[in-house]
NUBA-30260 format. One line per field, with one value per residue: residue number from 1; residue in one letter; x, z, y of N, C-alpha, C in turn. Coordinates in nm, 2 decimals, decimal comma. Example, Ala and Ser with C-alpha at 12.3 -4.5 7.8 and 13.67 -1.06 7.14 Angstrom:
vexse <- 1; 2
tordren <- A; S
nc1 <- 1,32; 1,28
nc3 <- 0,78; 0,71
nc2 <- -0,57; -0,22
cac1 <- 1,23; 1,37
cac3 <- 0,78; 0,71
cac2 <- -0,45; -0,11
cc1 <- 1,32; 1,29
cc3 <- 0,78; 0,79
cc2 <- -0,33; 0,00
//
This chain:
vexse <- 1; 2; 3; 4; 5; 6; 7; 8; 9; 10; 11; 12; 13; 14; 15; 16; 17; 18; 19; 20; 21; 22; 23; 24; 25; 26; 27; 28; 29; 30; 31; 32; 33; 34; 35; 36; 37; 38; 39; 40; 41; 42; 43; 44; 45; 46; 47; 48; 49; 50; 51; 52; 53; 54; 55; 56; 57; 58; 59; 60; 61; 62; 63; 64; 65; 66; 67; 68; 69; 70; 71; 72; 73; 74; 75; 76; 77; 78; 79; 80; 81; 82; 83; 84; 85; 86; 87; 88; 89; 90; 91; 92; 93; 94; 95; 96; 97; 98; 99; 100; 101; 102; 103; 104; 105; 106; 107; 108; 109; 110; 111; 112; 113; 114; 115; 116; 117; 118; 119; 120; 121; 122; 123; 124; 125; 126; 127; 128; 129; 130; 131; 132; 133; 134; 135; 136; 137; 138; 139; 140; 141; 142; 143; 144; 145; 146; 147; 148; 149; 150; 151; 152; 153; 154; 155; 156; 157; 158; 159; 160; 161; 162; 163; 164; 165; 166; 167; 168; 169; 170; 171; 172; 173; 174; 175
tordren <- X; X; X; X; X; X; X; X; X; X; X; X; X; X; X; X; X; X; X; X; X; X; X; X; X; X; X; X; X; X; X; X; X; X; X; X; X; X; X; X; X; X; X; X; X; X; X; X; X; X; X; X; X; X; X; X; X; X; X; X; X; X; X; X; X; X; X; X; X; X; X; X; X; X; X; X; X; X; X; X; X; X; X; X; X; X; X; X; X; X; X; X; X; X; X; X; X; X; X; X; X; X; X; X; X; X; X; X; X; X; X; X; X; X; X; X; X; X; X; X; X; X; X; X; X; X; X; X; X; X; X; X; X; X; X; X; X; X; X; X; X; X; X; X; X; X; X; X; X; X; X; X; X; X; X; X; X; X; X; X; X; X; X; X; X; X; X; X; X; X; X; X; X; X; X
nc1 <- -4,01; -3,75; -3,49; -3,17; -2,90; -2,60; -2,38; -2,53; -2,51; -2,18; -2,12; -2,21; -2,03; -1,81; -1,59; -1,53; -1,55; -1,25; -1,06; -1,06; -1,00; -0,72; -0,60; -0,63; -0,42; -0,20; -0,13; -0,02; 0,25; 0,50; 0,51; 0,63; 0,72; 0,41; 0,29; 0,48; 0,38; 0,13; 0,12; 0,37; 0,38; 0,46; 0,53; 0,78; 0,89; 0,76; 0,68; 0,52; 0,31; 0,22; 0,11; -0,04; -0,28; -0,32; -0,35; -0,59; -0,87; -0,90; -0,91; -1,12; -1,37; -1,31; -1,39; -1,70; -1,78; -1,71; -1,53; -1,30; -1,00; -0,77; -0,81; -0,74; -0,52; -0,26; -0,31; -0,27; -0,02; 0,14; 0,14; 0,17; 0,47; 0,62; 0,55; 0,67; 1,00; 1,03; 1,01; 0,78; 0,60; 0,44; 0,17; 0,17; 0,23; -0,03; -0,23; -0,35; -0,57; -0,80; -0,82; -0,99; -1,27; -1,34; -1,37; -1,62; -1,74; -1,83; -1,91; -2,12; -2,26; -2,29; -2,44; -2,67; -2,80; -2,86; -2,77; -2,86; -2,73; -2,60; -2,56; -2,35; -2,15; -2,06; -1,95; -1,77; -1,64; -1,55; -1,34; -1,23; -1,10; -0,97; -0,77; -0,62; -0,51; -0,36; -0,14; -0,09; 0,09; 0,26; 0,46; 0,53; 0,68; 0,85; 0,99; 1,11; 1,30; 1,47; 1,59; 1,73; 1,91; 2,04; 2,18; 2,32; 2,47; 2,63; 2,71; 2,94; 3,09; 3,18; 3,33; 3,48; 3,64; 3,77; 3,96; 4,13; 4,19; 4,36; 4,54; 4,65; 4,77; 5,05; 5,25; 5,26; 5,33; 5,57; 5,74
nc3 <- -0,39; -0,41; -0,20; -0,18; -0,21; -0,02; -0,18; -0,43; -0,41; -0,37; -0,61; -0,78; -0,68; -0,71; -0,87; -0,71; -0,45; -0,48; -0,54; -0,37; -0,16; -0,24; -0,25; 0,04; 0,10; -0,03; 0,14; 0,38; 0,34; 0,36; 0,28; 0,07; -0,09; -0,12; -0,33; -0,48; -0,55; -0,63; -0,82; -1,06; -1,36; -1,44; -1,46; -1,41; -1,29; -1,02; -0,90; -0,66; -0,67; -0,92; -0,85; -0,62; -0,78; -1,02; -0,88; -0,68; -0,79; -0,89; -0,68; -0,49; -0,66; -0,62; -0,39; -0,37; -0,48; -0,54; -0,37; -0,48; -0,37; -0,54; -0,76; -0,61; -0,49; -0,64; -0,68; -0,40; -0,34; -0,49; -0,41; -0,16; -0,14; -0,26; -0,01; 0,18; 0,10; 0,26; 0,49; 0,67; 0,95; 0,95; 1,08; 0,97; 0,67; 0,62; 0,66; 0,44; 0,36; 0,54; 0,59; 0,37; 0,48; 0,63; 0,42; 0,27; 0,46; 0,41; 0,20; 0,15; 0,38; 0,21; 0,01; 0,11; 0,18; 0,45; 0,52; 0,65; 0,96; 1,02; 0,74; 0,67; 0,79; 0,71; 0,48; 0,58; 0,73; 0,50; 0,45; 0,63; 0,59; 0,36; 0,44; 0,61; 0,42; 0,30; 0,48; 0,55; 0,29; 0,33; 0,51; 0,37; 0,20; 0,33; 0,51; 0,27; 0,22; 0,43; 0,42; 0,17; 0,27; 0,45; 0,32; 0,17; 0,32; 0,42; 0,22; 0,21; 0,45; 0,37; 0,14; 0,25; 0,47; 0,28; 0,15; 0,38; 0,40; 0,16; 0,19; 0,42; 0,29; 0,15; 0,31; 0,53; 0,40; 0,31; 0,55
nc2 <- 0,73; 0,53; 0,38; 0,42; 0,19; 0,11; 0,03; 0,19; 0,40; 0,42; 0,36; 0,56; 0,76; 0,73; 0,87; 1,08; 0,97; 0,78; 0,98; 1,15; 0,97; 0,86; 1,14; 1,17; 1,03; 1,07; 1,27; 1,14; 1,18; 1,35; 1,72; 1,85; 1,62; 1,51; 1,70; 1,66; 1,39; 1,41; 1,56; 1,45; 1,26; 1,06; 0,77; 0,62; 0,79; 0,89; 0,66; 0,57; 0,73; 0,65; 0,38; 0,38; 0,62; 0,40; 0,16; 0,20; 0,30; 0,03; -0,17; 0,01; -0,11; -0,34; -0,34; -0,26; -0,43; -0,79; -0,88; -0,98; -1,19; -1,21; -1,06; -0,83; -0,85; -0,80; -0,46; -0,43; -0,51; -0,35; -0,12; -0,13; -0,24; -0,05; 0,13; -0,03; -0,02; 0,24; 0,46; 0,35; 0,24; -0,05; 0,02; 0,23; 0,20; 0,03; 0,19; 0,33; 0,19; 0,22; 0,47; 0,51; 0,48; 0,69; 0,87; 0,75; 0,76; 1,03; 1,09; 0,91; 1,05; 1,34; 1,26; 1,22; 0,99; 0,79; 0,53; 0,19; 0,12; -0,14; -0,19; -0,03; -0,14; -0,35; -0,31; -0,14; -0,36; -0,50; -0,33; -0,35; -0,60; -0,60; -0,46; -0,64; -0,78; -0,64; -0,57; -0,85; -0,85; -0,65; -0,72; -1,01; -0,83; -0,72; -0,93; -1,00; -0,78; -0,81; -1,09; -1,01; -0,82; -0,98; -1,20; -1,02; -0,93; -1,18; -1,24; -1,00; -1,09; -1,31; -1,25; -1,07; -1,24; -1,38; -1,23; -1,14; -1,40; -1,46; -1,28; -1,31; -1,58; -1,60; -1,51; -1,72; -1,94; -1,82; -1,83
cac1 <- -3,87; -3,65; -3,39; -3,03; -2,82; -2,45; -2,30; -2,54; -2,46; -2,04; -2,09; -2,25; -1,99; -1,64; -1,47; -1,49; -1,42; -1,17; -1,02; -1,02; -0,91; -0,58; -0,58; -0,63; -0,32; -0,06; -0,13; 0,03; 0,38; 0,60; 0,43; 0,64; 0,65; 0,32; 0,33; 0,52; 0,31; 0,00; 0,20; 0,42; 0,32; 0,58; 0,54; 0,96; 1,04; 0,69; 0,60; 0,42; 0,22; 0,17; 0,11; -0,18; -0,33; -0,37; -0,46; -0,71; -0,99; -0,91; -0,96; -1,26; -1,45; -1,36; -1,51; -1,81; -1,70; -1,70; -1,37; -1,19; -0,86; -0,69; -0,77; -0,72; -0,36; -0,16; -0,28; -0,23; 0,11; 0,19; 0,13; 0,26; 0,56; 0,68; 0,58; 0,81; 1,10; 1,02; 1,01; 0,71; 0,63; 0,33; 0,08; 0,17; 0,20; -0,16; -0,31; -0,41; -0,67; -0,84; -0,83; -1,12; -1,37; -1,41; -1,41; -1,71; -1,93; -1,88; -1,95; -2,25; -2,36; -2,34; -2,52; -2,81; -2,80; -2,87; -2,73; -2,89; -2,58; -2,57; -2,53; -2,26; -2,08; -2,02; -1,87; -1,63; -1,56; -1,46; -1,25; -1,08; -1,06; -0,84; -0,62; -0,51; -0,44; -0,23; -0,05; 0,00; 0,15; 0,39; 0,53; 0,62; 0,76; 0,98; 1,07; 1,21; 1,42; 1,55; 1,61; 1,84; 1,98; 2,09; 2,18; 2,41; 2,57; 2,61; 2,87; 3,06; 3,17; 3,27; 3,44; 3,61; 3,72; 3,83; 4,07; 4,19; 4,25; 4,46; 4,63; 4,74; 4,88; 5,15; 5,33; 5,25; 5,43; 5,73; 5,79
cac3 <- -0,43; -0,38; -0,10; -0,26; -0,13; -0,01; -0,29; -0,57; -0,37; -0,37; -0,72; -0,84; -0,62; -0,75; -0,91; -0,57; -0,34; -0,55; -0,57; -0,20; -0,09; -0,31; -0,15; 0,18; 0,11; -0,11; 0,29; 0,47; 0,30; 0,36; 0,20; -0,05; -0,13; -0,13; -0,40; -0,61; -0,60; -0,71; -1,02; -1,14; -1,42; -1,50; -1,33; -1,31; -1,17; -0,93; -0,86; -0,52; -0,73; -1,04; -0,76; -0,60; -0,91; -1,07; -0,76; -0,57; -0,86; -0,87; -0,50; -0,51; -0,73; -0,54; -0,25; -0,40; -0,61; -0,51; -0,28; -0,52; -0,33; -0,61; -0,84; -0,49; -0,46; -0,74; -0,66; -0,27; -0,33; -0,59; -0,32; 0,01; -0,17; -0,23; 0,11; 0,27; 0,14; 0,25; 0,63; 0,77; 1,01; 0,96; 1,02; 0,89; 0,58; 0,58; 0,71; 0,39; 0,34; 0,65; 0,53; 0,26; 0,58; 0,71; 0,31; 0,26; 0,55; 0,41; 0,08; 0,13; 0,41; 0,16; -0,08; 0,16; 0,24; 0,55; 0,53; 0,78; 1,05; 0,95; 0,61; 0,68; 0,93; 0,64; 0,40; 0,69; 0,71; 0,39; 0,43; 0,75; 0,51; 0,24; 0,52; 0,68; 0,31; 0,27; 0,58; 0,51; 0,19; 0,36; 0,60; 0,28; 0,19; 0,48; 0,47; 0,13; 0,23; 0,55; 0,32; 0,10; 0,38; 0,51; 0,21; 0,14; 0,48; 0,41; 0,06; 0,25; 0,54; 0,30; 0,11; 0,37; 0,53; 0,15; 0,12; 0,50; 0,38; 0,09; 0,23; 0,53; 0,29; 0,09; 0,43; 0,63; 0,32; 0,30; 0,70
cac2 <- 0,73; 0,42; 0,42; 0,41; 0,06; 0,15; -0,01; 0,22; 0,57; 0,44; 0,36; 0,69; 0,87; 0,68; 0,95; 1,14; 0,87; 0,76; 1,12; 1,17; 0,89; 0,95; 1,30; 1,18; 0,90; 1,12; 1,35; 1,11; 1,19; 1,51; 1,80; 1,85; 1,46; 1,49; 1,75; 1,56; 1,26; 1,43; 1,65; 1,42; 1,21; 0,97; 0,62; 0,58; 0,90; 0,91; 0,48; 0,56; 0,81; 0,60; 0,26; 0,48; 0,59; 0,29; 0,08; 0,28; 0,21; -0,17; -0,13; 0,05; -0,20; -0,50; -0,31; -0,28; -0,57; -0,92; -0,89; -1,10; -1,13; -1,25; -0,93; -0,70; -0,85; -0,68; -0,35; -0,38; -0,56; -0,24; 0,04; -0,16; -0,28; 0,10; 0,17; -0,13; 0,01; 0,36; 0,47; 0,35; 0,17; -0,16; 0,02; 0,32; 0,18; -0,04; 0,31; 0,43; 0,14; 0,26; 0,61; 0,49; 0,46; 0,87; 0,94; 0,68; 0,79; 1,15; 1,09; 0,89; 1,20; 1,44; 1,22; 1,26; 0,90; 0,71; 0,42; 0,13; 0,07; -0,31; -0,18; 0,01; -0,19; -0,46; -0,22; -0,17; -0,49; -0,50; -0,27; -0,44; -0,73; -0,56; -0,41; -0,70; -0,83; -0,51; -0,67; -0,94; -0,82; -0,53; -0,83; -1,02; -0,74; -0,67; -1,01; -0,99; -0,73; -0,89; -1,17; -0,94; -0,75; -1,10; -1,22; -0,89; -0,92; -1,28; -1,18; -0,95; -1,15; -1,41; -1,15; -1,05; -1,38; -1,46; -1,11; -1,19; -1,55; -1,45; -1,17; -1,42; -1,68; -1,59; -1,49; -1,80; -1,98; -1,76; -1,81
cc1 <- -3,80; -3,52; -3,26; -2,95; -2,67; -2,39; -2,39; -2,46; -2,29; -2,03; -2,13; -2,15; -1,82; -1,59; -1,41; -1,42; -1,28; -1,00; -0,95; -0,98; -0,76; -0,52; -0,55; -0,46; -0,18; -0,04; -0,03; 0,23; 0,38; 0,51; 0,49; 0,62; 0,52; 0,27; 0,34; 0,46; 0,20; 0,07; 0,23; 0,36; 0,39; 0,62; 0,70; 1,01; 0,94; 0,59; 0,48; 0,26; 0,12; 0,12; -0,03; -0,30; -0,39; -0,42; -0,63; -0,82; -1,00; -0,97; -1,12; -1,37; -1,43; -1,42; -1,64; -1,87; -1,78; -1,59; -1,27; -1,08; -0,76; -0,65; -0,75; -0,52; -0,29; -0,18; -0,22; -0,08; 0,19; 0,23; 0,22; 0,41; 0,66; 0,67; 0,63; 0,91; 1,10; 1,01; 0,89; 0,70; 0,47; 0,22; 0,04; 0,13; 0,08; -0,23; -0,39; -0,56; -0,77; -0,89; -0,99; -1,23; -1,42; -1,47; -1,56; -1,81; -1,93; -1,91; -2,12; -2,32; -2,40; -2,41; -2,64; -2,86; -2,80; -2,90; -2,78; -2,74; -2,51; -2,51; -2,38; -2,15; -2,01; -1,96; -1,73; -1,58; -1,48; -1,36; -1,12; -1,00; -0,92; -0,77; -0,54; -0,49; -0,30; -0,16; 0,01; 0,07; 0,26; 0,47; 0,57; 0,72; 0,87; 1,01; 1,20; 1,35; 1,55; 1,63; 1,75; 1,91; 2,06; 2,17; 2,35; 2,51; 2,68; 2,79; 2,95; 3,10; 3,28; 3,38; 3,53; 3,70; 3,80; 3,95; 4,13; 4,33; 4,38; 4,56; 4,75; 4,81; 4,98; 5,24; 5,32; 5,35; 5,58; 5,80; 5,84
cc3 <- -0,35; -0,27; -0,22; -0,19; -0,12; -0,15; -0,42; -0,51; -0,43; -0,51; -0,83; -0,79; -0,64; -0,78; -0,79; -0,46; -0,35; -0,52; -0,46; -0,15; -0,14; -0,23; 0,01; 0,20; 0,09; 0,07; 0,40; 0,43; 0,34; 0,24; 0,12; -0,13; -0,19; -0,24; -0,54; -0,64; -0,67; -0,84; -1,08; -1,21; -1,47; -1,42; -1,33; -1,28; -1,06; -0,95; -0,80; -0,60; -0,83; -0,96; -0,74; -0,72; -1,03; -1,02; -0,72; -0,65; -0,89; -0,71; -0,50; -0,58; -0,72; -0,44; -0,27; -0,49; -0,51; -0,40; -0,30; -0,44; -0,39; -0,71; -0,73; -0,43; -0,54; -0,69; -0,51; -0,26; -0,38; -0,51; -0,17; -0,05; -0,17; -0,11; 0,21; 0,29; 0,23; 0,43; 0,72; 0,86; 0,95; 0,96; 0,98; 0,74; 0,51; 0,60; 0,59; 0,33; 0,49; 0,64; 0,41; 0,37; 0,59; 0,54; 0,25; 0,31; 0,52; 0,27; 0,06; 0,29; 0,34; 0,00; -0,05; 0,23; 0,40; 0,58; 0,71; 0,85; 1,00; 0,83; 0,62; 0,72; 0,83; 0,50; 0,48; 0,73; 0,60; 0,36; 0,50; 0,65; 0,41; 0,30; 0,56; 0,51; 0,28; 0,37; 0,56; 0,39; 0,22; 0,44; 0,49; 0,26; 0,22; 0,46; 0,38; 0,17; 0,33; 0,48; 0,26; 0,18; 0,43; 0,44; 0,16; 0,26; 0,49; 0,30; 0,13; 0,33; 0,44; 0,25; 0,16; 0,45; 0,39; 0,12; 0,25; 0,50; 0,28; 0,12; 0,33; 0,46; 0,22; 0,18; 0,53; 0,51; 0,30; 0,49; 0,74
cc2 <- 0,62; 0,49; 0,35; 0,27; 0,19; 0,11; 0,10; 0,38; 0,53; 0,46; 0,50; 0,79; 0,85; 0,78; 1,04; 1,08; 0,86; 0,91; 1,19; 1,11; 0,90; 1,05; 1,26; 1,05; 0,97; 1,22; 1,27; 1,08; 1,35; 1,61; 1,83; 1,70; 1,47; 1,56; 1,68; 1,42; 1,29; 1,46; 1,59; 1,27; 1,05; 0,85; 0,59; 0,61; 0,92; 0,74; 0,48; 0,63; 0,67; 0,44; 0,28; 0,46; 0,50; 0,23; 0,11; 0,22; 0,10; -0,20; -0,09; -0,06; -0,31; -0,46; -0,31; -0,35; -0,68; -0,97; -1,04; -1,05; -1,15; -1,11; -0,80; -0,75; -0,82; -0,60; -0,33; -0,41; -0,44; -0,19; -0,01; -0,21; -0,16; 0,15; 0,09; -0,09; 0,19; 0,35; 0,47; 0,25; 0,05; -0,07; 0,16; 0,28; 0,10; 0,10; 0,36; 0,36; 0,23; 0,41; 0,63; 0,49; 0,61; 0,91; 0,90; 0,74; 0,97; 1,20; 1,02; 1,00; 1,33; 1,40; 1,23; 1,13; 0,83; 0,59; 0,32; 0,10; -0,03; -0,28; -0,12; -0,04; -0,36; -0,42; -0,18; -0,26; -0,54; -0,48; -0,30; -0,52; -0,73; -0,48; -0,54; -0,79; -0,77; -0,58; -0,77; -0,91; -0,74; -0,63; -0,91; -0,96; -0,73; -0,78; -1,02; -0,91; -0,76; -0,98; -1,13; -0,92; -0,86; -1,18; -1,13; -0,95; -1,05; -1,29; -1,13; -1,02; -1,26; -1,35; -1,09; -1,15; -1,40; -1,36; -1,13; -1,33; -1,56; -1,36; -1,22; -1,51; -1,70; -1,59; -1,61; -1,89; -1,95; -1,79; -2,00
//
């Protein structure tokens, strides 16, 4: 009997991985949150959900893919973009790549597999690889909103200097 490679066990074991890693992602929200991300079905009243969901298997199959990072940046941009504006922190919000590792070495243990180290140890690199992508993509992110935030802050002063300005010169005329 042939020894299985890491990449045929993951690929025989996707809907699980896949499944659990989700599970182990929608976990790192509030338990009801978390609730409502698995249930609800409706990508414009549950994004984070419908972001997940669609990503994760694009994800999954550049990992055991080719690690285009061209087709691995939509989906990581999707899921860290919702988790920018949301309350975490960096690397809370890269965390859930990272989370794909324990689910890995416990899907190919209860495949029966024993994976050589090396073997392993470059499937986790992989995985580094498409975190610090996710990073760099949540730092965009944040940017952006700094940007806005700056931007916003930016209008109102004006707006305020501009109702100051008019408010002051009808009366500096009349005096």
């Amino acid at each position: 009997m042939a020894v299985e490679s890491i990449p045929e066990i993951l690929r025989r074991r996707r809907v699980s991985i896949i499944g659990n890693w989700l599970q182990q992602t929608v976990q790192t929200y509030p338990e009801q949150i978390s609730r409502f991300l698995q249930q609800e079905k409706d990508p414009f009243r549950n994004p984070v959900g419908h972001a997940l969901k669609e990503g994760m298997p694009v994800l999954f199959e550049q990992l055991v893919g080719d690690m285009d990072q061209a087709k691995m940046t939509a989906p990581l941009h999707d899921i860290v973009r919702v988790r920018a504006v949301q309350d975490f922190t960096a690397s809370e919000a890269v965390a859930f790549v990272f989370l794909l590792k324990p689910v890995l070495r416990r899907e190919i243990s209860e495949s029966g597999g024993a994976p050589a180290p090396q073997d392993m140890a470059k499937v986790e690199d992989r995985i580094d690889r498409m975190a610090l992508l996710a990073f760099d993509l949540f730092m965009q992110c944040r940017e952006k909103i700094y940007e806005i935030k700056a931007d916003e802050a930016k209008r109102r002063v004006y707006l305020l200097e501009r109702a100051h300005a008019m408010s002051d010169g009808p009366e500096q005329e009349g005096e």
